[in-house]
N, C-alpha and C positions, 0 to 999 in steps of 0.2 A: 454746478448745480443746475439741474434742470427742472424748468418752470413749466407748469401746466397752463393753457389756454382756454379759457370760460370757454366752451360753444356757444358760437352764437345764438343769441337769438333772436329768432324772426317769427312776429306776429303779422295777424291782417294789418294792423294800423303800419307796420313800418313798410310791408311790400306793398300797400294802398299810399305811402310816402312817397314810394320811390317809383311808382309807376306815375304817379302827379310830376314828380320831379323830372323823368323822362321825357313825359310828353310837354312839357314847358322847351327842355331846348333840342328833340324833335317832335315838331309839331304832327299830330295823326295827320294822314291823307287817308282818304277814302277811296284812293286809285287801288285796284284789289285785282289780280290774275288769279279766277277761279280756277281749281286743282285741274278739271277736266275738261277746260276748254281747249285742248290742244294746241294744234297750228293755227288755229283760226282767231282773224283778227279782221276787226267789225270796226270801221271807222265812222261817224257820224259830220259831213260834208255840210258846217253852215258856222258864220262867224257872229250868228243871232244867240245871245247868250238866252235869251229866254227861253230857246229853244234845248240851251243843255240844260237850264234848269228843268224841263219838261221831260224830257228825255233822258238825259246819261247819268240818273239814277236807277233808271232799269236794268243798270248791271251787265250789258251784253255789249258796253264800245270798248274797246279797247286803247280808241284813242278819237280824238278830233282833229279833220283836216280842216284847213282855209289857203285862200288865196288873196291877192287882190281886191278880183274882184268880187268876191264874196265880203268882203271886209267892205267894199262899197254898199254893196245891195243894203246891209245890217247898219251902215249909217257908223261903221268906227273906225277911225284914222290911219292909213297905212302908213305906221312909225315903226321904230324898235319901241320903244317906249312905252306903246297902246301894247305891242304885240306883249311883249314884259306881262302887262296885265291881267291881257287875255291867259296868257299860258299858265297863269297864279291859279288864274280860276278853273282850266279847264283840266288840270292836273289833280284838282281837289278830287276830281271826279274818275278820273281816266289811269293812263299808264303812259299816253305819248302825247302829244302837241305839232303837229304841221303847220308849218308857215313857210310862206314863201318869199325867196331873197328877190331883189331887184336891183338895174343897174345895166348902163349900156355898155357895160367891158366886163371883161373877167374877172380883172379885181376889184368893180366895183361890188358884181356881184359876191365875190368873195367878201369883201370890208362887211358890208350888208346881214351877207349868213353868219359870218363872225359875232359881229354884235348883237344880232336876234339871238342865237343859239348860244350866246356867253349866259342865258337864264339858266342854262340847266344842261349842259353839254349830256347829259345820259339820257333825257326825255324830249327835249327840242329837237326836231328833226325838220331840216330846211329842202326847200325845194326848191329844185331849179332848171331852166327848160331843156330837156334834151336837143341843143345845140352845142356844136363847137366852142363855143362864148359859154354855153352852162358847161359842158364833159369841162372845160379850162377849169371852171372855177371849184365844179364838185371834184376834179384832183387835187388842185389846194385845201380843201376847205377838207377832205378827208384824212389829207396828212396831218391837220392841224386835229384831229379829232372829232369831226363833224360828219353827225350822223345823216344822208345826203337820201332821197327821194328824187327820181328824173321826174318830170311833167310835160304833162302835154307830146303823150308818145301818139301815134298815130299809125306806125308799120310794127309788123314784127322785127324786122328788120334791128328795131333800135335796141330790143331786148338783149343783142350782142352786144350793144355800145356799154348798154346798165351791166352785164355779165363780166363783161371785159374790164371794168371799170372798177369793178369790185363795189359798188353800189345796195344800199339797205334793198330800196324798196324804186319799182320804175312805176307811171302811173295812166297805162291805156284809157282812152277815153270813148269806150263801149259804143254811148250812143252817135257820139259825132260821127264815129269811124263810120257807122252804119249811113247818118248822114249823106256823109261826101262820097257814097257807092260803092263802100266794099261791104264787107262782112265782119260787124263789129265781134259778133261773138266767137266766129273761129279766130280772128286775130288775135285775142286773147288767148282762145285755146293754144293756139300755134305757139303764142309767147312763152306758156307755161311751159310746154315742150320742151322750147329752148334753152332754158334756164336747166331744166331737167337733164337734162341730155348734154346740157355742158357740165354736170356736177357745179351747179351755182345757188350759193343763197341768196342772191336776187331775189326778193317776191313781187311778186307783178299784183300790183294793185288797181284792181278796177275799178274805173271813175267813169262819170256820166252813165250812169244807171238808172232808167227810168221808171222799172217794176221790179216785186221783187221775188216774181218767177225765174225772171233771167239769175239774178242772186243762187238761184236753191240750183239750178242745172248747170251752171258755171259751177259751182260746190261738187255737183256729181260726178262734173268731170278735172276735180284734183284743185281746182283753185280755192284760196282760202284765204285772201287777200283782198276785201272791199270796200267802197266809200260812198256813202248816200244820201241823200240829203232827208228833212226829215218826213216829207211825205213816204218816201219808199220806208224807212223806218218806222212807220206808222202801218204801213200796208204789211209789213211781217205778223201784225196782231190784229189782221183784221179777216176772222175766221167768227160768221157767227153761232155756226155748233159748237166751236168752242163757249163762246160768250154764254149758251143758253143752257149747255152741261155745268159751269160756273153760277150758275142761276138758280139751277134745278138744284146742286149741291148746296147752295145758302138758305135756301127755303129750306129742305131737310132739317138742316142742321139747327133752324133757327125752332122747327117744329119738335126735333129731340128736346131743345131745353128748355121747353116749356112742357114737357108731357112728363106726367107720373110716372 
């Protein structure tokens, strides 16, 4: 005997059920990869949360870095624990999370990126210095699953180490490099090169960025990969013919809805 089956049925109220019910045991996140953003990926460099509430609603980071001592400056505790919290929050917002590991061995630093990055092994990404003691420990810490960042690169030179290594992301420090007498901006250019030209998805992430002209002509020349604190972030929106064509169109508009 064969038995027919009712079609279902599905009104608003059961699929407004079942989206409630969804999002109870996965909670929304607000971290969003627009369609067209491409290769480019916009990091905002500060561990002052007021600063993401101010900011990484404008939809353009793709992630937030920190350090140490940035975690000093902002006044919150370099633990795993703190960092656990921060990454809660900064995920709400983002797509990644930077932190960095510490520890005067390899496996300290490894123990370290292990447990920071047990929050969220697909969105925590640890960092760690491009030395012998960090390449030690980002080999461990990548076999284990761990998504791995060099820091504190200073030569092109290291971008073979990050290539070699099979490494996310390695992270030139633009203005220092300029600093201590060479040329911060071709070193990066050079790095990108290298990555290029070795068939590597390394992305060389520039840090220590102090305008954000350097930003748009590093972009000109292929790099897509940035981190900045939130003043340069602020200096991306700070055009004021834009501001006063924003101005001129709100008046308009505000003139259309009142007029016959």
């Amino acid at each position: 005997v064969k038995m027919k089956l009712a079609p279902a049925r599905i009104n608003h109220l059961s699929i407004a059920a079942l989206a409630t019910l969804l999002l109870h045991i996965f909670p929304l996140s607000l971290s969003f990869t627009p369609p067209h953003r491409g290769g480019c990926r916009l990091f905002l460099d500060t561990a002052d949360t007021n600063e993401w509430d101010a900011l990484l609603p404008r939809g353009m980071f793709y992630g937030v870095t920190t350090n140490p001592t940035l975690l000093e400056r902002a006044n919150e505790p370099c633990t795993v624990e703190n960092l656990h919290k921060l990454a809660s929050k900064a995920l709400q917002y983002t797509d990644e999370f930077m932190c960095q590991s510490w520890g005067a061995t390899a496996d300290d630093l490894f123990q370290t990126g292990m447990a920071i990055s047990e929050y969220d092994r697909e969105r925590v990404v640890i960092k760690v210095p491009v030395t012998a003691t960090g390449a030690e420990a980002a080999s461990k810490l990548t076999k284990a699953g761990v998504r791995i960042c060099f820091t504190a690169c200073y030569n092109k030179k290291q971008a073979l180490i990050a290539a070699s290594s099979g490494v996310e992301y390695i992270a030139p420090y633009l203005g220092r490099i300029t600093d201590n007498g060479k040329d911060g901006y071709d070193e990066c250019r050079q790095m990108q090169n290298i990555v290029d030209g070795l068939g590597s998805g390394t992305r060389i992430l520039v840090a220590s960025l102090r305008d954000a002209d350097t930003i748009a002509k590093l972009a000109m020349e292929g790099l897509d990969t940035f981190t900045f604190n939130p003043d340069v972030a602020r200096e991306l929106f700070d055009e004021p013919l834009t501001d006063n064509a924003a101005e001129e169109f709100e008046e308009a508009a505000a003139r259309g809805s009142t007029s016959n």
